[in-house]
C-alpha positions in Angstrom: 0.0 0.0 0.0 1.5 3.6 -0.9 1.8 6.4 1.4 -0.8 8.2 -0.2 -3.5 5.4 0.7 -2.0 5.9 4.4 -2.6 9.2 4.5 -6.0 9.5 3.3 -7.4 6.7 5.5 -5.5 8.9 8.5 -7.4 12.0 7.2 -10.7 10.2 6.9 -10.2 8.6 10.9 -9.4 12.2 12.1 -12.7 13.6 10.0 -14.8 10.8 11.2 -13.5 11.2 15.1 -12.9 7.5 15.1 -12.5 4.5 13.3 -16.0 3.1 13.2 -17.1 6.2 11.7 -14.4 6.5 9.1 -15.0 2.5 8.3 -18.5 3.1 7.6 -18.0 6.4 5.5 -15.4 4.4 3.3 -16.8 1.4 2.9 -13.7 -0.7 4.6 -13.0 -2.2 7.5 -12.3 -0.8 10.9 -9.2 -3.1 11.0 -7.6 -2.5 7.6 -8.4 1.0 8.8 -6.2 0.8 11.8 -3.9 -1.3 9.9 -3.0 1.4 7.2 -2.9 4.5 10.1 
């Protein structure tokens, strides 16, 4: 995975205030979420 992809799911946890939020905004999962952060 690049650093961009890193960065953006980072962006979209901060926006979210959380993973769970950000997980369901994205369409992924909360722990390839926390795996790319």
């Amino acid at each position: 995975m690049d650093t961009l992809t890193r960065m953006r799911a980072f962006i979209d946890v901060v926006e979210a205030e959380g993973f769970s939020a950000a997980a369901r905004k994205i369409g992924r999962s909360k722990a390839l979420l926390s795996k790319y952060v």
